[in-house]
C-alpha atoms as one frame of an Amber mdcrd trajectory, in Angstrom:
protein
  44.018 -45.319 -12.420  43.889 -43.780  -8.615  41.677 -40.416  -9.699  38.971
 -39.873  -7.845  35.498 -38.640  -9.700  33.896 -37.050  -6.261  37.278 -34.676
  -5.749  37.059 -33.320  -9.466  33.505 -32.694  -8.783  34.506 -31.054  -5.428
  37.024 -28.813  -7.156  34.963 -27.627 -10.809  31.663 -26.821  -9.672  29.445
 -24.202  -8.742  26.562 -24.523 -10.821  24.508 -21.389 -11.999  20.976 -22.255
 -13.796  20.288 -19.783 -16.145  17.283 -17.769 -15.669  17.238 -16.953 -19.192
  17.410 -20.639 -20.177  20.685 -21.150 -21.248  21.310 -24.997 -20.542  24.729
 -25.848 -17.882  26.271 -29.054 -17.950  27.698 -30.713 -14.807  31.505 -30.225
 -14.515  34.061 -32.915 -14.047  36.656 -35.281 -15.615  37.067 -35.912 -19.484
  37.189 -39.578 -18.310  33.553 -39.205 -16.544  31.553 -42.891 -17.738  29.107
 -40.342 -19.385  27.861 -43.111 -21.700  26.941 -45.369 -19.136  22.991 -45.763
 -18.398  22.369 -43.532 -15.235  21.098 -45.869 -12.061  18.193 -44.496 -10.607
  19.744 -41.786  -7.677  16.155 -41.606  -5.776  18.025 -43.044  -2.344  21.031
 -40.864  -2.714  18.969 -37.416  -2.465  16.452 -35.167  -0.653  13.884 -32.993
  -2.166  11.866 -30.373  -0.189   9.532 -29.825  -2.970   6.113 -31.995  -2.402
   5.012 -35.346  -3.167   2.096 -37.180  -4.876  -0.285 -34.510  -5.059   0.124
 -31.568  -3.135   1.358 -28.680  -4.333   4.479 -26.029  -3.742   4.285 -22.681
  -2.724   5.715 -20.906  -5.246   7.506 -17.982  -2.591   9.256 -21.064  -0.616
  12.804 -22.354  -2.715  13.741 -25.859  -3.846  16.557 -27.372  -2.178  17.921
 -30.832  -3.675  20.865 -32.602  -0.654  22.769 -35.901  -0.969  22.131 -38.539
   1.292  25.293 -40.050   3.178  28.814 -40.068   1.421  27.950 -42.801  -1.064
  27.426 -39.591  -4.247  27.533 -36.117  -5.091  25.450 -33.971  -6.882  27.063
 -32.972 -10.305  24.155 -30.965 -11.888  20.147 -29.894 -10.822  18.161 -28.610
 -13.777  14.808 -27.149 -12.678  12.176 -26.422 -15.232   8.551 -24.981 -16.145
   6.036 -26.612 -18.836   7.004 -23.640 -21.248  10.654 -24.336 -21.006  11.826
 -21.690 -18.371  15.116 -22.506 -15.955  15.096 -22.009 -12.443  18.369 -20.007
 -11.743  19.764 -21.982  -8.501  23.292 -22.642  -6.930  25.152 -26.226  -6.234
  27.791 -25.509  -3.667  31.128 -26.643  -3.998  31.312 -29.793  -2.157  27.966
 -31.410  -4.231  26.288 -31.580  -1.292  23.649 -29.386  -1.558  21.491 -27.583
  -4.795  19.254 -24.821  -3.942  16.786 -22.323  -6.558  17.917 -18.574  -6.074
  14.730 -17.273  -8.165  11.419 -17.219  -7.131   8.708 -20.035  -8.619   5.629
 -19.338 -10.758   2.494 -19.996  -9.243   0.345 -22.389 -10.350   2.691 -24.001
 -12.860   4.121 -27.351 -13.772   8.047 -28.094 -12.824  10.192 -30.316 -13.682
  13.424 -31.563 -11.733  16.462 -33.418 -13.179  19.015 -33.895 -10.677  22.047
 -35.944 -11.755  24.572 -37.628  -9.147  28.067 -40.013  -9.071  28.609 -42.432
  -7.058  32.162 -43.170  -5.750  33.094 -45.309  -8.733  32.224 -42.261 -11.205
  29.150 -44.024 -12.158  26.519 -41.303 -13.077  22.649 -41.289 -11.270  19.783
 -39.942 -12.136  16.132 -38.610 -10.787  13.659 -36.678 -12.195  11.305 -35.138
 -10.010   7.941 -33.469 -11.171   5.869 -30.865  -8.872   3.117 -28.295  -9.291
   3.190 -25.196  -7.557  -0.191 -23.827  -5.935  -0.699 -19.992  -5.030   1.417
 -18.172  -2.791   1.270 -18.309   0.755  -1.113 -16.515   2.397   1.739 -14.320
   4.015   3.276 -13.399   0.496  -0.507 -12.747  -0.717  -1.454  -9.452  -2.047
  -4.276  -7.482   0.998  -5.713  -4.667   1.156  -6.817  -2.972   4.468  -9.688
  -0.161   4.151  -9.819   2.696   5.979 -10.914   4.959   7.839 -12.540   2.508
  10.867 -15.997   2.033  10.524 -18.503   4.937  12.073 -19.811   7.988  10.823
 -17.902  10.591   9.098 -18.382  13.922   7.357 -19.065  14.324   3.987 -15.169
  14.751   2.588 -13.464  11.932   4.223 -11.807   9.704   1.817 -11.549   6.010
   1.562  -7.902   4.680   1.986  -6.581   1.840   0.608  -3.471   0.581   2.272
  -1.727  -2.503   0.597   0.692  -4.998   2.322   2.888  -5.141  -0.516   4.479
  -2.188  -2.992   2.892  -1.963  -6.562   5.045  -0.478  -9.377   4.006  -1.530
 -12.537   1.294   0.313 -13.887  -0.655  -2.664 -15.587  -0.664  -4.302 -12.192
  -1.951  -1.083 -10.584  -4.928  -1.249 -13.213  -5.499  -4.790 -12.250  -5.240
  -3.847  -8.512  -7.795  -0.543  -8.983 -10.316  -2.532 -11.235 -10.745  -5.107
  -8.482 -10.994  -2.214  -5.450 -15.239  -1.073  -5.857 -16.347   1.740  -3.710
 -20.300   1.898  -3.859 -22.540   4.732  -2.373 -26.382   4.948  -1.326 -27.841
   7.722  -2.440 -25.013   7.356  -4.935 -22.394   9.817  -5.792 -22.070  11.252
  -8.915 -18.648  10.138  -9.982 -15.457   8.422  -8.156 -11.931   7.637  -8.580
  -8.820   6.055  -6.941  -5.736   7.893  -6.852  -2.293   6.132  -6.040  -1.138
   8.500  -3.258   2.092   5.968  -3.355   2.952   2.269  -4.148   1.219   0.957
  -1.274  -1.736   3.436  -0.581  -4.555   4.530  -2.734  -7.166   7.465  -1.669
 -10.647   7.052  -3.249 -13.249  10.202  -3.583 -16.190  11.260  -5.620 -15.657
  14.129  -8.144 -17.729  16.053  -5.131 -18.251  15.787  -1.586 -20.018  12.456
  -0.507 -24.017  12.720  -0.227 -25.051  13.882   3.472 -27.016  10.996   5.338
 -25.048   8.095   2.860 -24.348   4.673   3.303 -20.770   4.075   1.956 -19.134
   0.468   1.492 -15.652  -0.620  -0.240 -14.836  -4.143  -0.508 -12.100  -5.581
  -2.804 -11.850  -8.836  -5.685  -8.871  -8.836  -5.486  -8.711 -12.744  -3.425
  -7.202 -15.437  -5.979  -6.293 -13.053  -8.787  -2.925 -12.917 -10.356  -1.393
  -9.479 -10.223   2.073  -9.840 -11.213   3.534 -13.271 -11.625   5.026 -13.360
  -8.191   1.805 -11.441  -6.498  -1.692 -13.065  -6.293  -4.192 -11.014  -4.454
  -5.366 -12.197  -1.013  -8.485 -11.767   1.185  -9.137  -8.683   2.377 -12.095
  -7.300   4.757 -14.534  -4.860   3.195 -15.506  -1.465   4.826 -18.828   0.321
   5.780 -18.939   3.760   6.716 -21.902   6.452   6.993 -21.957  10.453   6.551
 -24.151  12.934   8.195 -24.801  16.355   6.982 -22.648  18.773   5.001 -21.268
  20.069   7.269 -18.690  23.061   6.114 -16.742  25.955   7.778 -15.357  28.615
   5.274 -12.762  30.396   7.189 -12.016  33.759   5.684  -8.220  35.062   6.769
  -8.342  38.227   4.841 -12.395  39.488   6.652 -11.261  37.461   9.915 -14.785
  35.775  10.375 -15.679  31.937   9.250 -18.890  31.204   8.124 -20.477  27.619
   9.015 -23.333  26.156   6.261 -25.165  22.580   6.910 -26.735  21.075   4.044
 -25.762  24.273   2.090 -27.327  26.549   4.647 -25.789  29.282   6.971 -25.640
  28.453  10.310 -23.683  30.371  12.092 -21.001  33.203  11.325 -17.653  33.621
  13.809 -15.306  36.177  14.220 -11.924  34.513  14.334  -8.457  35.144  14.122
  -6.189  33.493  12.229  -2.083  33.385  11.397  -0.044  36.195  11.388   2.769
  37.371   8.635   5.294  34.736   9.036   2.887  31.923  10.511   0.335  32.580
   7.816  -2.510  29.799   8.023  -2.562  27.476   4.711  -5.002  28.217   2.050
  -7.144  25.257   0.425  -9.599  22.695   1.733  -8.877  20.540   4.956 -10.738
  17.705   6.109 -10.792  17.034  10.445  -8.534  14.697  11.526 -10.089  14.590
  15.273 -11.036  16.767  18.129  -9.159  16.525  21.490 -10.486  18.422  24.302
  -7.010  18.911  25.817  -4.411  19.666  24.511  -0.802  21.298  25.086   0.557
  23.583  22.520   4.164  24.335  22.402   5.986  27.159  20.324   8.973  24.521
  19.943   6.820  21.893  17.821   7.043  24.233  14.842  10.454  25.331  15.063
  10.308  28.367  17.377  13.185  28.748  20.311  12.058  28.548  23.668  12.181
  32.213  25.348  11.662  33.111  22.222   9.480  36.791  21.392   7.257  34.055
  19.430   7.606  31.101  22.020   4.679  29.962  23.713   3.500  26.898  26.077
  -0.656  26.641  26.344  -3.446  24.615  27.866  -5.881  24.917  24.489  -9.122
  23.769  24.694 -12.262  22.285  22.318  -9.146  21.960  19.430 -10.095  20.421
  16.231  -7.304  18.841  14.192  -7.150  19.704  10.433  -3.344  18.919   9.636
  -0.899  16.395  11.491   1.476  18.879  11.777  -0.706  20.679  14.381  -2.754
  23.373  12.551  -6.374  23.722  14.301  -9.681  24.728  15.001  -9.230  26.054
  18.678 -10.321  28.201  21.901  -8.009  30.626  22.189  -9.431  33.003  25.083
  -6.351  35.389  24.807  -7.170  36.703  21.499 -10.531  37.619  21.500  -9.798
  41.480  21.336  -8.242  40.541  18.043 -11.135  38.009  16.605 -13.166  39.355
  13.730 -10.312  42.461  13.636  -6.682  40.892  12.557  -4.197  37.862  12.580
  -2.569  37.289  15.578  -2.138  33.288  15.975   0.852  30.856  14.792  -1.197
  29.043  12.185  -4.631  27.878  13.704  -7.711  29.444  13.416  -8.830  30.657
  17.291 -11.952  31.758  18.747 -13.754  32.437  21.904 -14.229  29.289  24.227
 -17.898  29.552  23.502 -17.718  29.378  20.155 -14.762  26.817  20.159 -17.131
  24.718  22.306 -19.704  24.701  19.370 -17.798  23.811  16.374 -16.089  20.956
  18.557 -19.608  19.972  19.281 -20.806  20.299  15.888 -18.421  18.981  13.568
 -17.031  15.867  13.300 -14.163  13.602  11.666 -14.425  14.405   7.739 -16.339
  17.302   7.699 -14.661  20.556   5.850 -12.519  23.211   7.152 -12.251  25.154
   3.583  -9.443  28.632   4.409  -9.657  30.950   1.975  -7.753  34.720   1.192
  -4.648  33.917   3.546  -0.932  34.352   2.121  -0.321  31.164   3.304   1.167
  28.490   1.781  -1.599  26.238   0.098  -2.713  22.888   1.612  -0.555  20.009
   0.245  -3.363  17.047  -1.458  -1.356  14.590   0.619   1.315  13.893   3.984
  -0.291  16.440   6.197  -3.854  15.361   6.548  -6.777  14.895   3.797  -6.208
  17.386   1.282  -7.367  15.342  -1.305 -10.400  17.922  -2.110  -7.263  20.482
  -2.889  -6.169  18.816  -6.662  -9.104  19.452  -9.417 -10.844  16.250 -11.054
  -9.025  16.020 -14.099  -5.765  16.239 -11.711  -7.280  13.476  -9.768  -8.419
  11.258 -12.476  -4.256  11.599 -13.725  -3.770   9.456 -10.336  -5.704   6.666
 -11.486  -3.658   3.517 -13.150  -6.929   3.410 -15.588  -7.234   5.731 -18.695
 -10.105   8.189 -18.748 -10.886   6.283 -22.437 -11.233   2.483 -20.712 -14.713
   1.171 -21.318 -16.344   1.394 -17.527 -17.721  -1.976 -15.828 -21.535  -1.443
 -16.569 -22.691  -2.405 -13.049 -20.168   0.277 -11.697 -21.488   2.900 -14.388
 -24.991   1.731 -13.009 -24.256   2.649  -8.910 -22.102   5.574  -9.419 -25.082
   7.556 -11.832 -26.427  10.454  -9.926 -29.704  10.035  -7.879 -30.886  13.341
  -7.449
């Protein structure tokens, strides 16, 4: 008989490893010497998995080649210690096997690759491995924010993660292992999955004035998902200072400042007018900029315009990203403390513009109330987190209200008053 073994091999075989477990047998001839004893195939392959020891990432795939032209590859099985396939693809020419599914980490695999020589003889090697945790590239961090310094009183802690989280008993894993403490403690906290990758955390009030606030995660060598182990990640320190908050009234055109609870100064203001109304609800500064130029055509309105405008603005104190703030606005003062003239921000005198932008800082509260304005959003535009009530909060959490709290984390977040 002329046949030849390698070109029927060549010509019936693509090999797909089931995922779900369902066992593939290497294609060929009827006449393949199937009953003959395998010869050991270790010098007609290459494995990129590890030897002796080490161990595999589990994000990185197994590739099986032949060695010179002596045999082909007829059939790779790759397994777990429960029993689990490794879906993977031979390509045509037996050349090469490669896994198309993601390992396990920390698991036990085993490798059966089976070969024939040019005679049709059949090889065999079986190749065991152990997979470690996953790179730290593919590991799960967590970056805190805001930078360390001193804040105001309603500035949230942000949670930014590397990599999306869906599921919601990974999210509980992921929240359980985030701890936010406070000295003098707050009352009560939460976190609150703004999306899959960010999560906001606040107390069911505003922070203590004069506090000492840290967040740190656990998160470094736990499994979240089975393809997502949780990395390092740097913890966070941040103080506040006093309560510091401005009530700006839109419908009596004056805002009121209190620190600590007590009135401190009261400004006539103006604030916007029908059309531009200013947004209702609680703000927390972004930042202060000294400088700034202010352009009609940033919001949508033509240049040359009745409603255009293009401004040197002084002592301005950001409240929204979109460009809403706390300003000098020296052409309005006949109007201050009388009726809404602006495009959205709150002006005042230069004076008085110079002392809020010396007085308050990033976090502290810009709280508009009585405007026909359209109410703050909680999130996208700026900290409105203070804007959703605390059972509306708590709903953001992965956790259930009913879940028995850690007892150390019961223990810092009980009220010291």
């Amino acid at each position: 008989m002329n046949h030849s073994p390698r070109t029927r091999t060549v010509l019936g075989c693509t090999l797909l490893v089931s995922a779900l477990g369902a066992g593939l047998t290497a294609c060929g001839s009827s006449s393949h010497p199937l009953s003959a004893k395998p010869y050991d195939a270790a010098g007609q392959i290459s494995f990129s998995g590890p030897v002796g020891a080490k161990k595999a990432d589990p994000d990185k795939p197994l590739e099986v080649t032949s060695q010179g032209d002596e045999a082909r590859i007829t059939d790779v099985t790759a397994t777990d210690a429960v029993g689990r396939y490794v879906a993977g693809e031979l390509t045509a020419d037996g050349r090469r096997w490669h896994s198309t599914a993601p390992l396990a980490a920390e698991a036990q695999y085993t490798v059966r690759v089976s070969t024939e020589d040019e005679d049709g003889a059949p090889g065999l090697k079986v190749l065991t491995f152990e997979t470690g945790n996953p790179s730290k590239e593919k590991a799960l961090k967590v970056t805190f924010g805001p930078e360390g310094g001193k804040y105001g009183v309603g500035q949230p802690v942000v949670a930014t993660l590397n990599k999306a989280v869906k599921d919601k008993k990974a999210r509980a894993i992921v929240e359980r292992a985030l701890k936010v403490d406070s000295k003098p403690a707050a009352a009560e906290g939460s976190w609150y999955w703004v999306d899959s990758k960010e999560l906001h955390y606040r107390p069911k009030e505003y922070w203590p004035a004069n506090a000492t606030i840290t967040a740190h995660s656990n998160l470094e060598g736990l499994k979240v998902t089975d393809r997502l182990w949780g990395g390092s990640s740097k913890p966070l320190t941040i103080t506040t200072g006093n309560k510091m908050v401005a009530v700006t009234d839109a419908g009596s055109h004056w805002m009121t400042v209190y620190r600590n609870g007590q009135e401190i100064n009261s400004i006539p203001i103006t604030t916007g007018k029908p059309g531009f109304e200013t947004r209702n609800g609680t703000k927390v500064v972004l930042g202060q900029e000294y400088y700034v130029r202010m352009r009609g055509t940033s919001i949508g309105i033509s240049e040359g315009s009745s409603d255009s405008y293009n401004l040197p603005v002084y002592y301005a104190t950001r409240v929204t990203w979109s460009g809403e703030y706390v300003h000098a606005a020296p052409w309005s003062t006949g109007s201050q403390g009388y009726e809404n003239v602006s495009h959205g921000c709150t002006g005042m005198s230069t004076g008085n513009a110079e002392w809020f932008f010396d007085t308050f800082r990033k976090g502290d509260i810009v709280k508009v109330v009585n405007s026909y304005g359209e109410d703050m959003d909680p999130f996208g535009n700026g900290f409105g987190d203070w804007n959703l009530g605390w059972k509306e909060w708590r709903k953001g959490s992965a956790l259930t209200a009913t879940e028995t709290a850690d007892p150390a984390q019961q223990a810092r977040l009980s009220p010291e008053l």
